[in-house]
Every structure is written in structure tokens, then in C-alpha cells.
DOKOL-556642 format. One record per residue (C-alpha): residue number from 1; residue in one letter; chain; x, z, y. Coordinates in steps of 0.2 Angstrom, whole numbers. Each point is the difference from the previous one (the first is absolute). Layout:
// residues N
     i   aa   ch      xx      zz      yy
   NUM    a    A       X       Z       Y
...
END
This chain:
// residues 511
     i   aa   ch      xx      zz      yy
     1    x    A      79    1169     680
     2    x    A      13       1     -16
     3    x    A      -9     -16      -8
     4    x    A       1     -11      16
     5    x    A      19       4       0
     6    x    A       2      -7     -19
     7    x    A     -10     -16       7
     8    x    A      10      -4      13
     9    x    A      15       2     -11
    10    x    A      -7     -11     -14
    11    x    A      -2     -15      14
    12    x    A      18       1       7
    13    x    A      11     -15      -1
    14    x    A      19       4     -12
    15    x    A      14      -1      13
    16    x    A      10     -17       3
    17    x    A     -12     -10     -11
    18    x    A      -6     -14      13
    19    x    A      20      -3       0
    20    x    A       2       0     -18
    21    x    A     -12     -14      -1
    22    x    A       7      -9      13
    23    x    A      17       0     -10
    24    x    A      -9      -7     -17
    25    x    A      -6     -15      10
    26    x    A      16      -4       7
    27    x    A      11       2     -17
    28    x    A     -14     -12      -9
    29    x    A       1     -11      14
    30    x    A      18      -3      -1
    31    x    A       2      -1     -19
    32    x    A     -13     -15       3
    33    x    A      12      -6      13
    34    x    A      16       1     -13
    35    x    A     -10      -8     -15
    36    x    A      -5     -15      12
    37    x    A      16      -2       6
    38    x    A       9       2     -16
    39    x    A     -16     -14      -9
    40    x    A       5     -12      15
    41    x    A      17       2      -4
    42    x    A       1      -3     -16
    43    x    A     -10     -15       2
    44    x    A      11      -8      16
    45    x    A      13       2     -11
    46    x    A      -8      -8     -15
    47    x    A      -2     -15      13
    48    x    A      15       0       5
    49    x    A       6       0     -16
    50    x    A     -12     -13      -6
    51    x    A      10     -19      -1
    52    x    A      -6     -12      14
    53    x    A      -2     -19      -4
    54    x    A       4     -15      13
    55    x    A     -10     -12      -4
    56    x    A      -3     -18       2
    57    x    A     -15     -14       0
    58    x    A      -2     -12     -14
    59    x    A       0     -16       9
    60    x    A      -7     -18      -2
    61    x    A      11     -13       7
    62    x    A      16     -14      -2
    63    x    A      15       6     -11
    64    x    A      14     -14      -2
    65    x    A      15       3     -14
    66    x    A      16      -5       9
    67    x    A      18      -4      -6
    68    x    A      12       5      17
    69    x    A      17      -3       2
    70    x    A      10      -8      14
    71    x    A       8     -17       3
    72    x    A      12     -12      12
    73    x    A      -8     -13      12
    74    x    A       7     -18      -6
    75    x    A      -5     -17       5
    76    x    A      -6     -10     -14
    77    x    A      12     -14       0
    78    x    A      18       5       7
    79    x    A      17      -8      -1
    80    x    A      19       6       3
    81    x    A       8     -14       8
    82    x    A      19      -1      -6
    83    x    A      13     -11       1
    84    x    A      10      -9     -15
    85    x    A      17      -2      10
    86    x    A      12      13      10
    87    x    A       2      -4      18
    88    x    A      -1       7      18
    89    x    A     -17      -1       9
    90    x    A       2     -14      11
    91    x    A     -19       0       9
    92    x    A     -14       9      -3
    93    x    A     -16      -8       4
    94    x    A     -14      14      -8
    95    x    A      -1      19       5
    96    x    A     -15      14      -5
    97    x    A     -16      -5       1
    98    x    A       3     -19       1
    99    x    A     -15     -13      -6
   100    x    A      11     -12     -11
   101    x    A      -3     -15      -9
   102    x    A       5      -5     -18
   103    x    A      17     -10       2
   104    x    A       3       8      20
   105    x    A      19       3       3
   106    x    A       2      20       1
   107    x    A      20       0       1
   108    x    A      14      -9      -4
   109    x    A      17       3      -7
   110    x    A      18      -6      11
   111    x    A      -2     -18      -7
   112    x    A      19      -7       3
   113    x    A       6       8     -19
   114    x    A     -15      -6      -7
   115    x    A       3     -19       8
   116    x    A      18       0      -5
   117    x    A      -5       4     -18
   118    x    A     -10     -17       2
   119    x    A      13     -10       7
   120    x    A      12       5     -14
   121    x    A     -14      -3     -11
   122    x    A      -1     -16       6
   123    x    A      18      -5       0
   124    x    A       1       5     -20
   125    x    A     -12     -11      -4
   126    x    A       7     -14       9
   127    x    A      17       4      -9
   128    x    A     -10      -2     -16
   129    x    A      -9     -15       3
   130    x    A      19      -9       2
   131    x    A       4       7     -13
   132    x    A     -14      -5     -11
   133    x    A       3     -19       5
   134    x    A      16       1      -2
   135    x    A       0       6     -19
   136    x    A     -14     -14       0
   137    x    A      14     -13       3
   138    x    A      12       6     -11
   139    x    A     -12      -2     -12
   140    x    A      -5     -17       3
   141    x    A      20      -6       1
   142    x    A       2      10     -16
   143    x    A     -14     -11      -8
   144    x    A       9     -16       5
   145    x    A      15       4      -6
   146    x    A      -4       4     -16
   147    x    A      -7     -18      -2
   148    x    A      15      -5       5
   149    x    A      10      12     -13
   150    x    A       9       9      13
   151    x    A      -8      18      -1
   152    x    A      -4       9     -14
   153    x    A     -18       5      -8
   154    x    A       4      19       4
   155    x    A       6      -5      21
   156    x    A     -19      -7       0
   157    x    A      -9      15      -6
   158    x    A      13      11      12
   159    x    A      -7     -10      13
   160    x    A     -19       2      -3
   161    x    A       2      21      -4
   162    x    A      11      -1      20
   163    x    A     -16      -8       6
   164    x    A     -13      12      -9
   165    x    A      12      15       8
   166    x    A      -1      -7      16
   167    x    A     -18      -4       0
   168    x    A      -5      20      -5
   169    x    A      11       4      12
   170    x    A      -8      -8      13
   171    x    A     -17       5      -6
   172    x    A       7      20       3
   173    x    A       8      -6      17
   174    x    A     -19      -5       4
   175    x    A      -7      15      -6
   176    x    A      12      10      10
   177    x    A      -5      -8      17
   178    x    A     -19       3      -7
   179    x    A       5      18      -2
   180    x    A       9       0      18
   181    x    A     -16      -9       9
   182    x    A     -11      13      -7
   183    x    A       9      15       6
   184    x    A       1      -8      16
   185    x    A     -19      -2       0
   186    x    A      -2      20      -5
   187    x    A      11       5      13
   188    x    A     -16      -5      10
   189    x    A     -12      13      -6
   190    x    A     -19      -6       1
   191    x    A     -18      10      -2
   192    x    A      -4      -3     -17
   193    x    A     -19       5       3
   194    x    A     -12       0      16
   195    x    A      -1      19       4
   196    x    A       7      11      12
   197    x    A      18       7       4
   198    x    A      -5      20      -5
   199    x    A      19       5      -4
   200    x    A      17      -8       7
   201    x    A      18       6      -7
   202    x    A      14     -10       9
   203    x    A       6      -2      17
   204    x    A      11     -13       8
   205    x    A      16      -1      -3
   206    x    A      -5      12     -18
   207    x    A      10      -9     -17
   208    x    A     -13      -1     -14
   209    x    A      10       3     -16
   210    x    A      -9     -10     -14
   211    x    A      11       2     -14
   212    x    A     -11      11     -12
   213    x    A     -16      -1       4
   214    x    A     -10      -9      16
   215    x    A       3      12      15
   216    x    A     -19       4       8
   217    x    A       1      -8      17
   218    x    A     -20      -1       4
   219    x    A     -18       5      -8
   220    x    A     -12      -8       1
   221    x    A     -19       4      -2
   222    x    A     -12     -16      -2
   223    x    A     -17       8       6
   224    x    A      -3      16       6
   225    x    A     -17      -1      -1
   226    x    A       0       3     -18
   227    x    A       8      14      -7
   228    x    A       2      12     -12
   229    x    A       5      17      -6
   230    x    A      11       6     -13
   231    x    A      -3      15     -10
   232    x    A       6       8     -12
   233    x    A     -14       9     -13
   234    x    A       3      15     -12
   235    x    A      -3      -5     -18
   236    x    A     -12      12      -3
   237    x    A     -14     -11      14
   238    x    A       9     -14      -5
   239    x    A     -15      -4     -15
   240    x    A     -12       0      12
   241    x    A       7     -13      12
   242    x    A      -3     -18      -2
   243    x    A       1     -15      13
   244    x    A     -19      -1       9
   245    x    A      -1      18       3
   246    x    A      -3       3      19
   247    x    A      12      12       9
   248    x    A       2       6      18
   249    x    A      16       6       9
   250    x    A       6       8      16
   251    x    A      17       0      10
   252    x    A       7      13      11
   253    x    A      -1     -16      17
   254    x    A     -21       2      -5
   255    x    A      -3      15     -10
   256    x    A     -19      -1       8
   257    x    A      -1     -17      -6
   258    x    A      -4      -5     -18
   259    x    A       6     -14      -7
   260    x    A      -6     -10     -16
   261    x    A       6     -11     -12
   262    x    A      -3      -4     -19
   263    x    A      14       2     -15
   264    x    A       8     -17      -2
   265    x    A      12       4     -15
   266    x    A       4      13     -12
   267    x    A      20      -2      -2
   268    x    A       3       4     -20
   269    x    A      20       6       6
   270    x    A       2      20      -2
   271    x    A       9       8      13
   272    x    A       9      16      -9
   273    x    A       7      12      16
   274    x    A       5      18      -7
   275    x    A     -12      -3     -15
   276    x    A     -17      -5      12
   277    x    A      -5     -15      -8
   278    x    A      -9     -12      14
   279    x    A      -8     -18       0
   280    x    A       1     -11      15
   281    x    A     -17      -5       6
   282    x    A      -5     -12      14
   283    x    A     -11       1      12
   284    x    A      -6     -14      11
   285    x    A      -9       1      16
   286    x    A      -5      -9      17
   287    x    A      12       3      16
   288    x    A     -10     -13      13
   289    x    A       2      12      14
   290    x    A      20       3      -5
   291    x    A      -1      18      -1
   292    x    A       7       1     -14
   293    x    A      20      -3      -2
   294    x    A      12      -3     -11
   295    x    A      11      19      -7
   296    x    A     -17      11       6
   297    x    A      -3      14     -15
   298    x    A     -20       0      -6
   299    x    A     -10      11      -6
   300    x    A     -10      -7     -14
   301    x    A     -15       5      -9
   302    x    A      -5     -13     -12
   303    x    A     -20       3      -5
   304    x    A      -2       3     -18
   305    x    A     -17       4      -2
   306    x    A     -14       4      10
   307    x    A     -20       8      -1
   308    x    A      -8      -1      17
   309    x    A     -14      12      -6
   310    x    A      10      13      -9
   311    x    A      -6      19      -3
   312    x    A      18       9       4
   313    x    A       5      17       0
   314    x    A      17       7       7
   315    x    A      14      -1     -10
   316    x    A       3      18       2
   317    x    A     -17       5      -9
   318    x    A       5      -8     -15
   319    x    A      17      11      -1
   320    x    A      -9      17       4
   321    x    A      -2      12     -13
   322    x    A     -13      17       7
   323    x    A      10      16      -2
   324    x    A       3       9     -15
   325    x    A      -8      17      -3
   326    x    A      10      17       6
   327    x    A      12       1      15
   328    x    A      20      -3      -1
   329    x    A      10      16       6
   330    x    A       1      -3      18
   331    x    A     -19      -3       1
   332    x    A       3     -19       1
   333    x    A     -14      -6     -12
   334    x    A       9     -14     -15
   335    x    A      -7     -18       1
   336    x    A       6     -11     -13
   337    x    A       2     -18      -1
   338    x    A      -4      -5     -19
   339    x    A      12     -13      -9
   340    x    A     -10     -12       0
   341    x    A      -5       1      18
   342    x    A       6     -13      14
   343    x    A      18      -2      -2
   344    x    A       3      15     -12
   345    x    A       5     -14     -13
   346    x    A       7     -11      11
   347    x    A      10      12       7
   348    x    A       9       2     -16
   349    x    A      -2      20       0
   350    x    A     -15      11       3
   351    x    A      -4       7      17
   352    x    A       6      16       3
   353    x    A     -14      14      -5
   354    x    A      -2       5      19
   355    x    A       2     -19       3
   356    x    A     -12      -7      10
   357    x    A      13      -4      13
   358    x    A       5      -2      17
   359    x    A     -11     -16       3
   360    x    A     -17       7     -13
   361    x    A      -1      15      14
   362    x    A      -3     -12      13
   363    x    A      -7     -18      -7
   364    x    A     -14     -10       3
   365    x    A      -4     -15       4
   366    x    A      12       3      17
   367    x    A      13       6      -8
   368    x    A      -2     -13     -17
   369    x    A       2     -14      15
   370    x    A      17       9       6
   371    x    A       7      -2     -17
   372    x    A      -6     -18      -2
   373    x    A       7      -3      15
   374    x    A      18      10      -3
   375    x    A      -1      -9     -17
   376    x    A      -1     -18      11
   377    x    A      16       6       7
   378    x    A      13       2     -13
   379    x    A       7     -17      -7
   380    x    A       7     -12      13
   381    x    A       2     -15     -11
   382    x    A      -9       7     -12
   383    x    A      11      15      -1
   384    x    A      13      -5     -13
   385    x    A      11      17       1
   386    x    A      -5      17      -7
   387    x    A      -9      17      11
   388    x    A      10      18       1
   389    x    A      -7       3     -16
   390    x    A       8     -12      -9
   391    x    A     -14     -10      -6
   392    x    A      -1     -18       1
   393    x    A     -16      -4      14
   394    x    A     -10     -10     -16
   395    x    A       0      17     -10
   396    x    A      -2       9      17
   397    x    A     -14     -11       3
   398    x    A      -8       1     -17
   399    x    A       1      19       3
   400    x    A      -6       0      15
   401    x    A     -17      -9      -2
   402    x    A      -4      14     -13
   403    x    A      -4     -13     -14
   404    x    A       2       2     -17
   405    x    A      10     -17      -3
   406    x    A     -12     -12      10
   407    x    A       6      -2      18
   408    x    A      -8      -2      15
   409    x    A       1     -20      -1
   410    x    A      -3       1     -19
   411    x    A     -14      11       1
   412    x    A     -11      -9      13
   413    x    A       2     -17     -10
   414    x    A      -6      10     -19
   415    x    A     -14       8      11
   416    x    A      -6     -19       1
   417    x    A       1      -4      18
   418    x    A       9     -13       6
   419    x    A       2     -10      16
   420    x    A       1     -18      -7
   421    x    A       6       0     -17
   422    x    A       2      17     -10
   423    x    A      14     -12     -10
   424    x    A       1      -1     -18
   425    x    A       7      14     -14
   426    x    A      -3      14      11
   427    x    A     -11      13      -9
   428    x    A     -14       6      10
   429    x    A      -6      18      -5
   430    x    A      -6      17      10
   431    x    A       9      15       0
   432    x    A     -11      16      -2
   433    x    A       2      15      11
   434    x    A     -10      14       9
   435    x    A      -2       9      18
   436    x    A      -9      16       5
   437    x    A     -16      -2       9
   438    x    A      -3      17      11
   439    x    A     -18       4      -6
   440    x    A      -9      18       6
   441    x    A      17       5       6
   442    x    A      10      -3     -17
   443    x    A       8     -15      -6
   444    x    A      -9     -10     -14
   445    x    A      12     -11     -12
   446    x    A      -6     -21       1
   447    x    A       8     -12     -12
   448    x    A       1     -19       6
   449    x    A      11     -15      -2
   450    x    A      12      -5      13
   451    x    A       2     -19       6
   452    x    A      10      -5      12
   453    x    A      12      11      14
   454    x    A       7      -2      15
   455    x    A      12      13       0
   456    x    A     -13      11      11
   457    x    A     -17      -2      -9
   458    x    A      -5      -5     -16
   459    x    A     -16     -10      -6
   460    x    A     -12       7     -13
   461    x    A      -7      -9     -13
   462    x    A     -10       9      -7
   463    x    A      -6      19      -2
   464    x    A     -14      12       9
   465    x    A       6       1      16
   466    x    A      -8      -9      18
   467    x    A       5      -6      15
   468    x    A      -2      17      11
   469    x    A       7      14     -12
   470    x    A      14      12       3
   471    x    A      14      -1     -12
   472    x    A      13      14       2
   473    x    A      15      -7       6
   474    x    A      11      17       1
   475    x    A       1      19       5
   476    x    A      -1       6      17
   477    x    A       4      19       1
   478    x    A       7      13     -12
   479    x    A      -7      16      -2
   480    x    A      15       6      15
   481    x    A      -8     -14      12
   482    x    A      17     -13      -4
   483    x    A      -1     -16      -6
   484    x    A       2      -2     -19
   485    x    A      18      -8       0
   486    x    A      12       2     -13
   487    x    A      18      -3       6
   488    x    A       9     -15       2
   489    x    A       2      -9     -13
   490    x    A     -12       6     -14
   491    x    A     -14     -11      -6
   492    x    A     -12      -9      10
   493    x    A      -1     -14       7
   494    x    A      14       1      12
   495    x    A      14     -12      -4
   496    x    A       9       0      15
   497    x    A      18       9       4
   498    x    A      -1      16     -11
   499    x    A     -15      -5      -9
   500    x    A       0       0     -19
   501    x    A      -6     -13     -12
   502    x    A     -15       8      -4
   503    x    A     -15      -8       6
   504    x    A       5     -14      13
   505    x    A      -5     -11      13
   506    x    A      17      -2      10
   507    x    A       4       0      18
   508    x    A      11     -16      -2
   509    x    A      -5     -15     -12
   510    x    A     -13     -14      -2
   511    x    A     -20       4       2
END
């Protein structure tokens, strides 16, 4: 019996110990629950801290190089109708708008002064005509006498220098009443072209007062059919514009409606306002429907050069620069935009080391378009004047298309292309850069050539990229989740209100 009792006893369970093991498997299983946790953790937050790229195709396709500015409206053959003599208008016999014919009568002058001016023209010059036969007589009695002895040699010669006297004046008596007939034919004032009446400046009853310069009483255009716009262009496109280029405008009546015309004539004048230096260029076009008129302000683009089957990236690829390693304090991580990037040079200081700018954390192709299109908008007139930041629009403009010294006219016409003639002396040579293709995630470094640019996309010459790949054109989110800004006005591309000079493509100036 004793030994059964230390059997039974060997056998029996230890107090508590199906609970104890219940414990161990619940303290394993959450210290397996903390590590995953704390491994997924560190690795969304190495995610989010991870730079994102926004990308954008390479693409195939048309790229023009075009000079912008903005011009006046004018018909090709215009006249100011004055008058030569002072007077009161009489009649008027043109108004706005009128067809008139060469040698039609528009007004006329209160004749009655003018035709007394004639009749006492006319009287003079009968007075001289007596007097010039009588001095003829006394030199024909003065002749006979002196055969006779009874006047001297000297009462002779006396008597011919009376009759020259009398016969000069006469010959100014004549010229007077000429003078007096042709103010009296002036006071009628005639069309001196077939046009039409676009502008009249006198009333009835209005006096014209021509005693310094010829009063502007009418204008006259000849054909409205043909006109042509006036522009003034910056010197720094100026090189590459030549007559035969083609151009195409718009005006605010048609902004939907695109006009074309050609370059007539490269006027070799400068025009100096506030230290812009412009030239004049003409631009003719067609108006056969007349919606054109004369005073409208255009909108020209003059094409300087074009490829129809370019490979093009954005404009903003070729100013990005992938982030450098490490994190600024704040956690915002630093991009930088090399000097010789896109407008570093240009701009005339480098971008700011956190500067890819307002517009980089945003551009691509849209937003490249938006600043082609804000840069369409600045000049009126080519924009002689200078911006709030004190720089002339040429240099702004220079800045602005992120070239080192070519400009965007200039640049397409050394990249070889050319509409018609690529014109003579002008140097055509590539300028090198790179972009960032986003390969397995990371981007990968491409050199290439740059051809021509229209502000919003640039063509490639040459270099290992294809129509299809995704170049880096910015940053989207920082490792907090906001976009990689730096403030107003530091670096980048912006060159709007506020914006520095560091990378530029403007809101206001030429394409």
C-alpha cells in the first residue's frame, strides 16, 4: 500500500503549470507582434522618406523656334491729309469710312480771302505791266534825243536801268498772283491717293492754323486689303530675323483666329527706350475678308526654325538635378540645380542649394506650356520698358530661356533648322546637356545635344534616349508629405513676382 502512495505522487501534475504555459505563448506572441510592427515601421517610414520622381515621356514629334513680341495693325500705304494755308472750313465733303478717289474734293477752306489775295495779285501786275511800257518809252525818246544832242549818254543808260527795274518788278508782281492762285487752289483740299477716309480731324466752321507745320485734317489708307504689322524686336532675336521668314499673329477682335504673313523688312533704325534697344520689323499679310483694322495690337510669332520629326523632352528635365545625399534639418531632402544647368548661367547667379523652385515642384509639359504661354504675354510692342526687377525684358528674356548666351531664336537657327533660309553668318552648333531617365526606380544620368526649343520642349539631337522614356522632370513629396518648395524667390525656375534670377523661364516676356 505505502508504494502505491509514492506512485501516485510521482504522476501528479505541479500546481498552476497549464497557466504558466499559456503565459509563455502569449509573451512570444506579442514580442512577435512588436518586432513586426516596429520592421514595417521602419520600412514605411524609409518609404516615405525615399524621394519621389514625376516623370515625363520622351516624345517624337514637331518643335518650332519662335521669336514673339507684339506689334500695331497699319495699312500698308497710308497718308495724313494736311493743308498748306490757314482758313475756316468752309464744306466738307468726306467723313469716316468714305471710298474716295485720287483728286476727289474732301473740304474746302472760306475761299473769299483767298480770292481777294488774287484780285490784288492781279491788279499788281497790271500796275507793273504800265509801268514797264512806260519806262520802255522813255527809253526810246531818250535814244532820239541823244541823236539829236539834247540828252546826255548818262539820261540813256538812266532810262534802260528804269526799264530793267520795272521789268523785275513785274516779274515779282507775276510771281505774287502765282503765289495767290495757289493758295487759293489749296484752300480746296483734295484726296491725294484712292483709299479710304479711316481718320477725320476738323469740323465745320473749325480754323486750320497752318503756320508751322500742315494741320492733319484727314487719313487716308489706300487698300485695306493689304496690311501690315509693326513690331518692335529685342536685339537679342534680332540676328535671327531676316525678311522671308514666315510669322503668324493674333488680335484680341480674333484671338481664336490665326492670322499669317511673311517679314517684308528689317528696319536697320535702333529704337533705345530706358536702355532696351529694339528694331522695327515689318510684317505683311492678307486682309481680303477686312478683319483686320488699322490700330489692332498683334501678337506675333515669327518662325525661326522648325523639325517636324524631332525627339523632344521637357524643358524641365533638362534643368533637374536628383537629390543630393542626407536630409536638410526640417527633413525636407536638398535638391540642387548645378551651374551649368538650365538657366543657372543664364540667370547670372546660381540657384539656391534648396532651389529647385516654385515652378521645378510642379513642371512638366503642362506646366512648361503655362510658362511659354505667360512668357507670350509680357511685351506689348515688344515690350520696350523694364519688369519689377529691374531688368531689361532682352536680359530677362535671355535669362528666362535658361541658355548659356544662345537664345531661343538664336538657338534654333545654330541647331540647323530653318523654315526657308537659315540666313547667312549665323553659326550653327549644339549645345550639350543631360536629363534623368527613372530606371528600376532610380534616376540614371543621359548626356545629349540640344537642338531647337520652344520655350516648353526641347529637341534632342543626339544621345541614348527613345521616344517613350521617363525623364525626371521634378520632386513630388518630401519625406513630411509637402511638396519640395523653397520660398519665394530662391532659385528655380520661377521668374515671376518674387522670383529670383536663378534659373529662369519668366511669367512675362517673349517664347
Amino acid at each position: 500500500m505505502p508504494s502505491t502512495r509514492v506512485v501516485a505522487s510521482r504522476w501528479k501534475p505541479a500546481a498552476g503549470g497549464p497557466f504558466l504555459s499559456r503565459q509563455r505563448w502569449i509573451a512570444a506572441a506579442v514580442i512577435v507582434v512588436i518586432a513586426l510592427a516596429a520592421v514595417w515601421g521602419v520600412k514605411s517610414r524609409s518609404r516615405r522618406d525615399a524621394p519621389r520622381y514625376r516623370t515625363a515621356p520622351v516624345e517624337r514629334g514637331p518643335i518650332e523656334s519662335l521669336v514673339s513680341a507684339t506689334g500695331t495693325v497699319r495699312p500698308v500705304e497710308q497718308v495724313e491729309v494736311g493743308s498748306q494755308v490757314s482758313g475756316t472750313v468752309y464744306r466738307l465733303f468726306a467723313d469716316y469710312n468714305d471710298r474716295v478717289r485720287k483728286g476727289q474734293v474732301l473740304c474746302q477752306l472760306e475761299p473769299s480771302s483767298f480770292r481777294a489775295r488774287v484780285a490784288q495779285a492781279e491788279a499788281a501786275v497790271a500796275r507793273a505791266e504800265a509801268a514797264v511800257k512806260d519806262a520802255r518809252r522813255q527809253l526810246e525818246r531818250a535814244r532820239e534825243l541823244i541823236v539829236q544832242n539834247y540828252v546826255s549818254q548818262a539820261e540813256v543808260e538812266a532810262a534802260e536801268v528804269q526799264l530793267e527795274q520795272r521789268q523785275a518788278e513785274l516779274k515779282q508782281a507775276r510771281a505774287q498772283l502765282q503765289a495767290a492762285r495757289v493758295d487759293d487752289e489749296n484752300s480746296t483740299i483734295r484726296a491725294p491717293i484712292d483709299g479710304v477716309v479711316i481718320a477725320r480731324a476738323v469740323d465745320l466752321g473749325q480754323t486750320v492754323a497752318a503756320s508751322l507745320q500742315a494741320p492733319r485734317l484727314f487719313v487716308i489708307a489706300n487698300d485695306l486689303s493689304q496690311m501690315q504689322v509693326e513690331t518692335r524686336i529685342d536685339e537679342a532675336d534680332i540676328g535671327s530675323i531676316h525678311p522671308g521668314l514666315p510669322a503668324r499673329f493674333t488680335v484680341d477682335a480674333f484671338p481664336d483666329f490665326p492670322f499669317r504673313g511673311q517679314v517684308a523688312q528689317v528696319r536697320l533704325e535702333p529704337i533705345v527706350e530706358q536702355g532696351v534697344v529694339t528694331y522695327t520689323t515689318i510684317i505683311r499679310t492678307q486682309n481680303p475678308d477686312l478683319k483686320l483694322r488699322p490700330g489692332m495690337t498683334a501678337n506675333v510669332s515669327v518662325l525661326v526654325a522648325r523639325s517636324d520629326d524631332a525627339l523632344k523632352v521637357p524643358n524641365a528635365a533638362l534643368r533637374f538635378r536628383p537629390p543630393a545625399v542626407g536630409k536638410a534639418r526640417g527633413g525636407l531632402a536638398r535638391a540642387e540645380v548645378s551651374p551649368g544647368g538650365r538657366g543657372a548661367r543664364a540667370g547670372g547667379s546660381e540657384a539656391a542649394r534648396g532651389g529647385l523652385g516654385r515652378e521645378d515642384s510642379r513642371d512638366g509639359p503642362g506646366s512648361e506650356s503655362r510658362e511659354a504661354a505667360g512668357a507670350r504675354g509680357g511685351e506689348r510692342g515688344s515690350g520696350v520698358g523694364t519688369d519689377s526687377s529691374g531688368e531689361a525684358p532682352g536680359r530677362r528674356r535671355r535669362m528666362a530661356q535658361g541658355r548659356d548666351g544662345p537664345w531661343r531664336g538664336r538657338a534654333g537657327m545654330r541647331a540647323g533648322g530653318s523654315p526657308a533660309d537659315s540666313g547667312a553668318g549665323i553659326e550653327q552648333r549644339l549645345k550639350p546637356g543631360s536629363v534623368y531617365v527613372l530606371r528600376d526606380g532610380k534616376p540614371v544620368a543621359v548626356d545629349l545635344e540640344e537642338g531647337l526649343t520652344d520655350g516648353a520642349y526641347t529637341e534632342v539631337r543626339s544621345g541614348e534616349l527613345h521616344p517613350g522614356d521617363l525623364v525626371v522632370v521634378g520632386l513630388e513629396v518630401t519625406a513630411s508629405g509637402a511638396n519640395l518648395q523653397p520660398p519665394p524667390g530662391m532659385g528655380g525656375p520661377s521668374f515671376g513676382p518674387g522670383g529670383g534670377r536663378g534659373g529662369g523661364r519668366g511669367g512675362g516676356g517673349r517664347r
